[in-house]
One Martini backbone bead per residue (centre of mass of N, CA, C, O) as a GRO file, in nm:
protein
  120
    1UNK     BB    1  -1.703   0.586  -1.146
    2UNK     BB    2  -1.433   0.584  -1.309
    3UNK     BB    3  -1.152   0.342  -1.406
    4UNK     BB    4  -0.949   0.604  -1.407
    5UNK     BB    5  -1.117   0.735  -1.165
    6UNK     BB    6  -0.998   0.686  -0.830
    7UNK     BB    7  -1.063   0.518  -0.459
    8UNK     BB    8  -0.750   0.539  -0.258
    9UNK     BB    9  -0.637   0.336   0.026
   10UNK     BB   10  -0.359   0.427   0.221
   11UNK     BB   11  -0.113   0.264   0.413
   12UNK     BB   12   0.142   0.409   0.645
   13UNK     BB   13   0.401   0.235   0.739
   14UNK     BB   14   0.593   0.236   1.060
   15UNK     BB   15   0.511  -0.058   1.212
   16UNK     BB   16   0.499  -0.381   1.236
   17UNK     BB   17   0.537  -0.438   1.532
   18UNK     BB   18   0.330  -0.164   1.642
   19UNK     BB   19   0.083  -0.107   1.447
   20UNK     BB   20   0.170   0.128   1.266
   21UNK     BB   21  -0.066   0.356   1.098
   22UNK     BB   22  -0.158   0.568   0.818
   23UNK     BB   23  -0.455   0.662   0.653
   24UNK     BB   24  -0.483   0.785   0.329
   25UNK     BB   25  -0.703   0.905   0.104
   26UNK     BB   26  -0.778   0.889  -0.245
   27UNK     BB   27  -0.866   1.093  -0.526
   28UNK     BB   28  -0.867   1.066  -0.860
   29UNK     BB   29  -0.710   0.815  -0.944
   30UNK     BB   30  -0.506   0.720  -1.194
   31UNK     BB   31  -0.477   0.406  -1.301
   32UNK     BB   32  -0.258   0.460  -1.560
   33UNK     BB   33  -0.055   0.466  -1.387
   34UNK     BB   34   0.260   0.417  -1.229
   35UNK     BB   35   0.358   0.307  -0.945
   36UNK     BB   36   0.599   0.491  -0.967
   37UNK     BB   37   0.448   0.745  -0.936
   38UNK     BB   38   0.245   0.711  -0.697
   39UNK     BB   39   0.470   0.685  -0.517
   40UNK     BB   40   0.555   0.998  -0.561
   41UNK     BB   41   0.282   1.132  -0.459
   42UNK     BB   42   0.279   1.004  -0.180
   43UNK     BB   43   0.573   1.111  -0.090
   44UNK     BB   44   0.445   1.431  -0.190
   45UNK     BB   45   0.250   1.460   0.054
   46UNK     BB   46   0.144   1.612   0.300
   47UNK     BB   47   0.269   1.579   0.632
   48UNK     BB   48   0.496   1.406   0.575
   49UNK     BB   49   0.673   1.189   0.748
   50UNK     BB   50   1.032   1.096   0.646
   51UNK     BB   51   0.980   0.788   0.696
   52UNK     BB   52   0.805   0.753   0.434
   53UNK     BB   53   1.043   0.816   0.189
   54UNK     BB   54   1.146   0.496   0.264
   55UNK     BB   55   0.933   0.424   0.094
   56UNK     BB   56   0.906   0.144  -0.188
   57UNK     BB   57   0.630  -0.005  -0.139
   58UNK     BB   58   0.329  -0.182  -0.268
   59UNK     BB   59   0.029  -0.365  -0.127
   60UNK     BB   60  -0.227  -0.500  -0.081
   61UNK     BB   61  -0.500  -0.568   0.091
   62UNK     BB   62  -0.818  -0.411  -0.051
   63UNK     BB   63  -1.100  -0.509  -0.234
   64UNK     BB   64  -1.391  -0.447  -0.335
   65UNK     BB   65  -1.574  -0.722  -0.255
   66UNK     BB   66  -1.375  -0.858  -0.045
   67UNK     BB   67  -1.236  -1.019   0.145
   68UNK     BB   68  -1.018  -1.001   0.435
   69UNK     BB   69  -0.756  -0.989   0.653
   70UNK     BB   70  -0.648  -1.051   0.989
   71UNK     BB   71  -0.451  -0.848   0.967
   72UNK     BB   72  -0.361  -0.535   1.036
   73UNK     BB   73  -0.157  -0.429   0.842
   74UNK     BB   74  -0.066  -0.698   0.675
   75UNK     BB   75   0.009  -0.953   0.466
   76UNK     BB   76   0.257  -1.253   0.453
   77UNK     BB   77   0.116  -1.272   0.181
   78UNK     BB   78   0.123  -1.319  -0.222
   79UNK     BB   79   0.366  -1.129  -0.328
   80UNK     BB   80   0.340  -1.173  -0.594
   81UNK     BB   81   0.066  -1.063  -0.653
   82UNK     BB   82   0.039  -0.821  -0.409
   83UNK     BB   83   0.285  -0.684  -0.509
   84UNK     BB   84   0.393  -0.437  -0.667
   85UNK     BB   85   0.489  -0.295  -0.977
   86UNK     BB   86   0.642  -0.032  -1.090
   87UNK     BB   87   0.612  -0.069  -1.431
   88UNK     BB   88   0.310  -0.061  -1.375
   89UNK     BB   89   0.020  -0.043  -1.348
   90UNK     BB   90  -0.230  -0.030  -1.187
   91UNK     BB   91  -0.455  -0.207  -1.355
   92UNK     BB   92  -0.283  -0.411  -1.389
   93UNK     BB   93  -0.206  -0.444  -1.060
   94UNK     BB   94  -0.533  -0.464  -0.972
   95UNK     BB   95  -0.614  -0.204  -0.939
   96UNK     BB   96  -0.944  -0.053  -0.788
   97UNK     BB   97  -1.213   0.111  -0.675
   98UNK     BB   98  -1.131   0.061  -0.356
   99UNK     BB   99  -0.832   0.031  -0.274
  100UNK     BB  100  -0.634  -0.123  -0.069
  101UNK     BB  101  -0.300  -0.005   0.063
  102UNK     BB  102   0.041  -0.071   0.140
  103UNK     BB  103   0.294   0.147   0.256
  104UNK     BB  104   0.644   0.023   0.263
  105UNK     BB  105   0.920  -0.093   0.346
  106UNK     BB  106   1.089  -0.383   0.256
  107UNK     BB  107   1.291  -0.442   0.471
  108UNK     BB  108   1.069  -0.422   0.716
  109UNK     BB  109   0.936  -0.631   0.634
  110UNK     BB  110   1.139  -0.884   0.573
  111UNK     BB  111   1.190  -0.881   0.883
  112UNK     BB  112   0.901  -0.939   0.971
  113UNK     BB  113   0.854  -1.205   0.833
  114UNK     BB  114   1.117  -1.355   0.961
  115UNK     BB  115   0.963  -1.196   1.264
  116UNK     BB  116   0.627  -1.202   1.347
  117UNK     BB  117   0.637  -0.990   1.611
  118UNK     BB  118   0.461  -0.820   1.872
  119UNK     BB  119   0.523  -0.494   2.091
  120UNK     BB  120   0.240  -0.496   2.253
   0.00000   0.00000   0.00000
């Protein structure tokens, strides 16, 4: 597979407290778009509920051949490295084929992230 064409999966986030998240597997996505072109197209991917189009945010989870982090939504760590750019490119904000990524609201995180507990 070309570096230009690869396999991303993104995590929909609806809950960080919740831990409720819905993966869903992306083929043949061009590295060379901009964050905010990809944030555009998933956005307007079929079946997706309301909820999701308030997702602002795009953030790395997991790389392939590489650790994975214990978290199970994502992690609360790194955001400067791991927080995407709309501005860049995919391939440039470090995105590789089989990477996996988080999209969520960025305020829900923020909120999340200065008291991550648990409603479960």
């Amino acid at each position: 597979m070309s570096a230009e064409s690869s396999t991303i999966t993104v995590r929909l986030v609806r809950s960080f407290e919740h831990r409720n998240f819905r993966p869903v597997v992306y083929h043949g996505v061009n590295l060379d778009q901009t964050v905010k072109q990809f944030i555009t197209f998933v956005q307007k991917g079929k079946g997706l509920k309301t909820l999701y189009f308030l997702s602002d945010t795009m953030k790395i989870i997991h790389q392939a051949h590489k650790s994975k982090t214990g978290e199970l939504v994502v992690s609360l760590e790194d955001d400067d490295k791991l927080i995407l750019k709309e501005e860049s490119t995919l391939k440039a904000a470090g995105v590789a084929n089989e990477t996996e990524l988080a999209f969520f609201c960025e305020e829900d995180y923020r909120n999340y992230k200065a008291n991550p507990v648990s409603a479960w």
